[in-house]
Backbone as a chain_set.jsonl record, in Angstrom:
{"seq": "XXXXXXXXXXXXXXXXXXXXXXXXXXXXXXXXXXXXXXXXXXXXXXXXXXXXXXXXXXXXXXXXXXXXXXXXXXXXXXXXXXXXXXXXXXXXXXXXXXXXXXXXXXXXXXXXX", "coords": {"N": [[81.924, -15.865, 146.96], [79.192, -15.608, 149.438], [80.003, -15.194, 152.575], [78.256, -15.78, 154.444], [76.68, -17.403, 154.013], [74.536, -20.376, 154.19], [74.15, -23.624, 154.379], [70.807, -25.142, 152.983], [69.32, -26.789, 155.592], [68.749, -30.3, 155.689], [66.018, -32.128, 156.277], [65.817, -34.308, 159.105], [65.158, -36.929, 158.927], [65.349, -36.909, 155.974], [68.009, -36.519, 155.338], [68.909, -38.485, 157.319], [67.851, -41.039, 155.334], [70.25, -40.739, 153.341], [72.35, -41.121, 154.432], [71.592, -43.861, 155.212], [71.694, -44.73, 152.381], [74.616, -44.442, 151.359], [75.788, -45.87, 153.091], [74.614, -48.585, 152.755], [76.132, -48.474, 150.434], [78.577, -48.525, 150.953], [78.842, -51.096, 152.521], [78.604, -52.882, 150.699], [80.995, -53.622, 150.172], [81.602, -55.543, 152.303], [78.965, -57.513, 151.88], [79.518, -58.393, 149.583], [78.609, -57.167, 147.513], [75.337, -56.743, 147.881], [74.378, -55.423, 149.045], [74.454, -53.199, 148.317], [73.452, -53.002, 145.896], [70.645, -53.043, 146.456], [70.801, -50.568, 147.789], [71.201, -48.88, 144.78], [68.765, -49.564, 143.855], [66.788, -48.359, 146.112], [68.214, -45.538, 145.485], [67.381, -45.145, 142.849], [64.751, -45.086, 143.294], [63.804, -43.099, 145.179], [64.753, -40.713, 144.485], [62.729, -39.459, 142.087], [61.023, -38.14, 144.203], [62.958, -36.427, 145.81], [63.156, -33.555, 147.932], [65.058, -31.198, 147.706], [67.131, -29.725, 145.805], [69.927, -30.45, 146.737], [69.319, -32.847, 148.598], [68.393, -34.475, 146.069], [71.303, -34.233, 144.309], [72.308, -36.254, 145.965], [71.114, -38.536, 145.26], [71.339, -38.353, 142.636], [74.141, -38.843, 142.222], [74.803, -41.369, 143.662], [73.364, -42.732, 141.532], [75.433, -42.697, 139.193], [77.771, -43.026, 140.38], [77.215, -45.973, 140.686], [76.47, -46.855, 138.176], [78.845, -46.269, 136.95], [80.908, -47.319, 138.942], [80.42, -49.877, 138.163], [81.068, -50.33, 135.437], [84.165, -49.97, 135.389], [84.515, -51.579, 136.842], [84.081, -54.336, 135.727], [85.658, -54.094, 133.463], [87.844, -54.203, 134.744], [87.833, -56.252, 135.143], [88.066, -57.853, 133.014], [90.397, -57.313, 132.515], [92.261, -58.565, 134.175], [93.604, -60.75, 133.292], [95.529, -59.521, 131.85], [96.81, -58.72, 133.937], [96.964, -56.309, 134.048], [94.329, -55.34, 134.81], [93.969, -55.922, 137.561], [95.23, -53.575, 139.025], [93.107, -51.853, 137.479], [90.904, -52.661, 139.22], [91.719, -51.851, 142.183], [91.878, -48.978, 141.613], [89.576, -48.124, 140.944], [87.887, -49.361, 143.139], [89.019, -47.961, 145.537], [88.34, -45.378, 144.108], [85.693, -45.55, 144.133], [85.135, -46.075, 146.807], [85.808, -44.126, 148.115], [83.616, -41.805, 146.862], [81.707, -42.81, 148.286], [82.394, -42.219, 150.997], [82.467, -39.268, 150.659], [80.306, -38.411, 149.945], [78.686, -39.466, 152.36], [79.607, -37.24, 154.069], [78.996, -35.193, 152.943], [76.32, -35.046, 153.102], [76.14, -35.023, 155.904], [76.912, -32.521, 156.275], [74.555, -31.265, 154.79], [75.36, -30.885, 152.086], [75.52, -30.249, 149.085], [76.231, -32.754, 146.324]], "CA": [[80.747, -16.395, 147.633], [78.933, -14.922, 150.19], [80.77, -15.839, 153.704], [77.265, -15.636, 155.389], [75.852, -18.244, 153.47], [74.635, -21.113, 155.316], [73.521, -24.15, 153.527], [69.475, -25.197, 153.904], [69.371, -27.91, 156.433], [67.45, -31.057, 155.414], [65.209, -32.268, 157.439], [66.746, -35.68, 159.902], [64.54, -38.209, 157.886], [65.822, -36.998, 154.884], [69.169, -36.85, 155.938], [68.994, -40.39, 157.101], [67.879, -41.79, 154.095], [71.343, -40.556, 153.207], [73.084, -42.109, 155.708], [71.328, -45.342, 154.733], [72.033, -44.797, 151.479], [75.841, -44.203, 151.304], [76.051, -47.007, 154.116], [74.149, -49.39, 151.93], [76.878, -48.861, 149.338], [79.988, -49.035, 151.756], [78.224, -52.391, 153.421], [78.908, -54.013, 149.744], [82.322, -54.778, 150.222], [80.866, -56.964, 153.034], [78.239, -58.304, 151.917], [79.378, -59.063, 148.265], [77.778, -56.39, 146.896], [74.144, -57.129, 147.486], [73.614, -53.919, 149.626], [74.832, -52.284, 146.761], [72.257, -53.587, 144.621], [69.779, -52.162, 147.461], [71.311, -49.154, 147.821], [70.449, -48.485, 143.552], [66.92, -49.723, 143.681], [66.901, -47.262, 147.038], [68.368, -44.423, 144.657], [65.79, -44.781, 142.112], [62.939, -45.065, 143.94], [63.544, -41.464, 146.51], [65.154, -39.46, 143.615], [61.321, -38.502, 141.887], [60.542, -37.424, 145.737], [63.749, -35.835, 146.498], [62.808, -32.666, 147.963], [65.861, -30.215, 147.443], [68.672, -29.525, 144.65], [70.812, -31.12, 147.473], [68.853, -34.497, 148.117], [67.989, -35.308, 144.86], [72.45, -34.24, 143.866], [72.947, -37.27, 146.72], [70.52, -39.577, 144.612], [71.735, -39.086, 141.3], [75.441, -39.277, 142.202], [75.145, -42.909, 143.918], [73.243, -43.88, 140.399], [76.458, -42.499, 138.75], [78.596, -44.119, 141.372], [76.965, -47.524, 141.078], [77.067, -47.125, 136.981], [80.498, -45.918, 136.456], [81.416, -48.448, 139.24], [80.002, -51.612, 137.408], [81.658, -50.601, 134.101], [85.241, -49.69, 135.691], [84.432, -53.344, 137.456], [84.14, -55.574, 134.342], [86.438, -53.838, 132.813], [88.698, -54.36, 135.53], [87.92, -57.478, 135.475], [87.954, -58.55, 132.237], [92.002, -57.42, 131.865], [93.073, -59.168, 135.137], [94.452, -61.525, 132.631], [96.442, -58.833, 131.031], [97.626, -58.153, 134.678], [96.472, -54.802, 134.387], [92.875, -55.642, 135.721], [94.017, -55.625, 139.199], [95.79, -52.172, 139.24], [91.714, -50.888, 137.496], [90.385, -53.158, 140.035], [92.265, -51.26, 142.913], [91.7, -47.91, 141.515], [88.09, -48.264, 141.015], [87.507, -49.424, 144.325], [89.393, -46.549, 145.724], [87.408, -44.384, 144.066], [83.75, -46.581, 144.888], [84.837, -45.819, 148.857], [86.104, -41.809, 148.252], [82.36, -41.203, 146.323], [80.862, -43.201, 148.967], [82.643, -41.288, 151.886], [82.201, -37.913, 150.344], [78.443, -38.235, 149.969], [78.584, -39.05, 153.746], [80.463, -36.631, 154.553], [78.223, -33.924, 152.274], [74.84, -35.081, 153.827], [76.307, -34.966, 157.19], [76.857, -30.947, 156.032], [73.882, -30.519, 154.073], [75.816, -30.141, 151.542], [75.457, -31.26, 147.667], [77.725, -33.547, 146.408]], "C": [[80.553, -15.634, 148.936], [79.319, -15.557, 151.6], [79.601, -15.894, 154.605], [76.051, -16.569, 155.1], [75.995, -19.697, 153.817], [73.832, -22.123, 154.226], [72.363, -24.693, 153.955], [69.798, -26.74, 154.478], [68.46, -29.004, 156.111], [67.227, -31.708, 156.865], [65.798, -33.741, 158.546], [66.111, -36.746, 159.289], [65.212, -38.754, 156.659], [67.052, -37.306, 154.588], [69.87, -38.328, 156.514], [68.425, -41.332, 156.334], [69.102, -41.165, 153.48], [72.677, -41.096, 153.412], [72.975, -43.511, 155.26], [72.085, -45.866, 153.118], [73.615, -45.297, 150.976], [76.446, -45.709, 152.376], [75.68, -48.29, 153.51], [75.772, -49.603, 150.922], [78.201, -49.336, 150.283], [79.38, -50.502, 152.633], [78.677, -53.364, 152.389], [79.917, -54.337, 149.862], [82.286, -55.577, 151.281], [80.268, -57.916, 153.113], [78.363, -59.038, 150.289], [78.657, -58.167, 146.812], [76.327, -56.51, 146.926], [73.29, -55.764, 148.21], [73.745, -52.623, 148.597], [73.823, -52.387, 145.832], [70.772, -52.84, 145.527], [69.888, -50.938, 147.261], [70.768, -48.232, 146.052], [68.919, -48.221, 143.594], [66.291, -48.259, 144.478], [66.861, -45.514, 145.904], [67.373, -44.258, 143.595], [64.71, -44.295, 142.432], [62.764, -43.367, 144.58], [64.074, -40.512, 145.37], [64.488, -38.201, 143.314], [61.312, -37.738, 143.026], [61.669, -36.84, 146.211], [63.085, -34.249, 146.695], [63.415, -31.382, 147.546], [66.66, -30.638, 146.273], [69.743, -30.697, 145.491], [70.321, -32.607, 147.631], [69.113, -35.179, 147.037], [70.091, -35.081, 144.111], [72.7, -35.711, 144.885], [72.755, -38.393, 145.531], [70.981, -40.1, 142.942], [73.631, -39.303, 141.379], [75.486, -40.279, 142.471], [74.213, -43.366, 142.443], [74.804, -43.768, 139.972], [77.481, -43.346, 138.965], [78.339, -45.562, 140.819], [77.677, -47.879, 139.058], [78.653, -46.914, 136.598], [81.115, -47.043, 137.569], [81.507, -49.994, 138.737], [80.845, -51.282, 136.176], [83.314, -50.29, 134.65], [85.517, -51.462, 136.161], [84.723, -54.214, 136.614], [84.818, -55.437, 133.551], [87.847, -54.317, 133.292], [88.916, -56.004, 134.988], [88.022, -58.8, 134.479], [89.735, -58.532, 131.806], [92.376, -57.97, 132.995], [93.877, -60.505, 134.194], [95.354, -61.382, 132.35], [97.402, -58.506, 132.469], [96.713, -57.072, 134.998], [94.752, -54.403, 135.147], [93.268, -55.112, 137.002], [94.341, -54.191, 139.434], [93.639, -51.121, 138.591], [91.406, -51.322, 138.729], [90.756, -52.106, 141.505], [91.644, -49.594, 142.817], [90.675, -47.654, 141.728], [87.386, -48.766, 142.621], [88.15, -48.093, 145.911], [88.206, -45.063, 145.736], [85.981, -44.228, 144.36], [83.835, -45.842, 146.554], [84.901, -44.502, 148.846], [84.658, -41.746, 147.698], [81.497, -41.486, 147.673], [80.951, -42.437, 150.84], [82.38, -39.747, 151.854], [80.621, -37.364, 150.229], [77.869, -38.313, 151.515], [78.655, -37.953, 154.784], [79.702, -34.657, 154.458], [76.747, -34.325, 152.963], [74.99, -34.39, 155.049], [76.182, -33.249, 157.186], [75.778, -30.529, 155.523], [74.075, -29.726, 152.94], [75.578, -31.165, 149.415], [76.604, -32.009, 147.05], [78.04, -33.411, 144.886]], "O": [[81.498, -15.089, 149.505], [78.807, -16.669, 151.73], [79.957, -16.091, 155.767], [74.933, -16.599, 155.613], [77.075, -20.287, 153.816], [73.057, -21.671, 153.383], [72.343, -24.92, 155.165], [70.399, -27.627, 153.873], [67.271, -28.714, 156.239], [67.824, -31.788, 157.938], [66.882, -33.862, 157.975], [66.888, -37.691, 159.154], [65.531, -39.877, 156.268], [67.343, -38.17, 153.761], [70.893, -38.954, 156.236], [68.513, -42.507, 156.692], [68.573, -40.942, 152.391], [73.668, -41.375, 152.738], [73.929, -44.236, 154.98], [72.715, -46.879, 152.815], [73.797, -46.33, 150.333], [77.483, -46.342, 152.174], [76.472, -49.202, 153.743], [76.36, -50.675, 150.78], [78.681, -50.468, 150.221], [79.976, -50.599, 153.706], [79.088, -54.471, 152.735], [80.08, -55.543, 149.679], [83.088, -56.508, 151.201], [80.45, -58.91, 153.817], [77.619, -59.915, 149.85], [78.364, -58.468, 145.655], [75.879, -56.362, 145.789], [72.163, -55.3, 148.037], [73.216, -51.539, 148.349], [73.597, -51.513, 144.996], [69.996, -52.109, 144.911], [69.106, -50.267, 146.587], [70.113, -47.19, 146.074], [68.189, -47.24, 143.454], [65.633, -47.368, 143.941], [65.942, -44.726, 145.682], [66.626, -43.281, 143.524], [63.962, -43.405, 142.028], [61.78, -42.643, 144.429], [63.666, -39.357, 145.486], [64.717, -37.018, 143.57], [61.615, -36.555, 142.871], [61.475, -36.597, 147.402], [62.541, -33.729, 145.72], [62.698, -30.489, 147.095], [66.778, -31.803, 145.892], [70.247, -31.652, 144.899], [70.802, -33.5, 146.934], [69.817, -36.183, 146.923], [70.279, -35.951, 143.261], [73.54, -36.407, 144.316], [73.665, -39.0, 144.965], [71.024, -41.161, 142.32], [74.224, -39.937, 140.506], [76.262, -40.852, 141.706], [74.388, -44.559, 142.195], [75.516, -44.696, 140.356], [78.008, -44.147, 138.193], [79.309, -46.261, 140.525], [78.616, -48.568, 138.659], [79.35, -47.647, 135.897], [81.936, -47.782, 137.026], [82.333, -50.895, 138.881], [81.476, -52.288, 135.851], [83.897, -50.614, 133.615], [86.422, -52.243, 135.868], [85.718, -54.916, 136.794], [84.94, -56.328, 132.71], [88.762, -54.708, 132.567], [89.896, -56.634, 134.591], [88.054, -60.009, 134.711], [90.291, -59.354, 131.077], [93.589, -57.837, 132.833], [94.801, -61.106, 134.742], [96.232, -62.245, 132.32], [98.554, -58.103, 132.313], [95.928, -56.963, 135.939], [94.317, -53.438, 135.775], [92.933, -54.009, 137.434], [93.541, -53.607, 140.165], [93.136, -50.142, 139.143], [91.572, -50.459, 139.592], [89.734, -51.523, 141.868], [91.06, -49.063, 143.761], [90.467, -46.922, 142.696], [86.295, -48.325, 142.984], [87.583, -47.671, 146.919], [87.653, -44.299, 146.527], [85.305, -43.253, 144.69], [82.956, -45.301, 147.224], [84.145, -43.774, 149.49], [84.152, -41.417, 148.771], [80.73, -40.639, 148.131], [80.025, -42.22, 151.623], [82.122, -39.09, 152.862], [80.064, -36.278, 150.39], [76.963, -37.602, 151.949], [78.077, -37.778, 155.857], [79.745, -33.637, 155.146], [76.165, -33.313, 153.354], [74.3, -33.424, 155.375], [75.439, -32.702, 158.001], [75.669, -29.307, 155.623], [73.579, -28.647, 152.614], [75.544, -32.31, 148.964], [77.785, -31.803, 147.33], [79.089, -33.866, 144.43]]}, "num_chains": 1, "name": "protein.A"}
């Protein structure tokens, strides 16, 4: 890769619908998940209108996120009987906060996630 290659900067609007975004999802383990449920609708809606390769990679990774989180969830949650629930449960939330930090983390850079 070219060491002189600078990634395009989105614009601070766009960028903080990013922010919101990713913050929306890390807010659900506060609020119960209901910012989470925001945070989707959110992702739907700005995706069509994402302007760059990079935006629109934020938008469809938190759908991803939210889907692969809900089915790791119920899954989780359906073996906590077996025990073994809690150990998905754990993992899966693990991995819910690392997607949700890393998308922060890649906006903040302008970077795709």
């Amino acid at each position: 890769m070219n060491q002189d290659f600078q990634p395009v900067a989105l614009s601070d609007s766009r960028k903080h619908m990013l922010y919101v975004l990713w913050g929306l999802y890390l807010a659900g383990w506060f609020t119960g998940g209901v910012t989470i449920v925001i945070g989707i609708a959110l992702a739907y809606i700005k995706r069509p209108e994402a302007g760059t390769g990079i935006e629109r990679s934020h938008y469809s990774s938190a759908i991803r996120t939210f889907w692969w989180g809900c089915l790791w969830g119920a899954l989780g949650a359906l073996l906590t009987i077996m025990l073994i629930g809690f150990a998905i449960l754990a993992v899966a939330g693990l991995w819910f906060t690392y997607r949700c930090v890393l998308g922060l983390v890649r906006a903040s850079e302008s970077r795709a996630v």
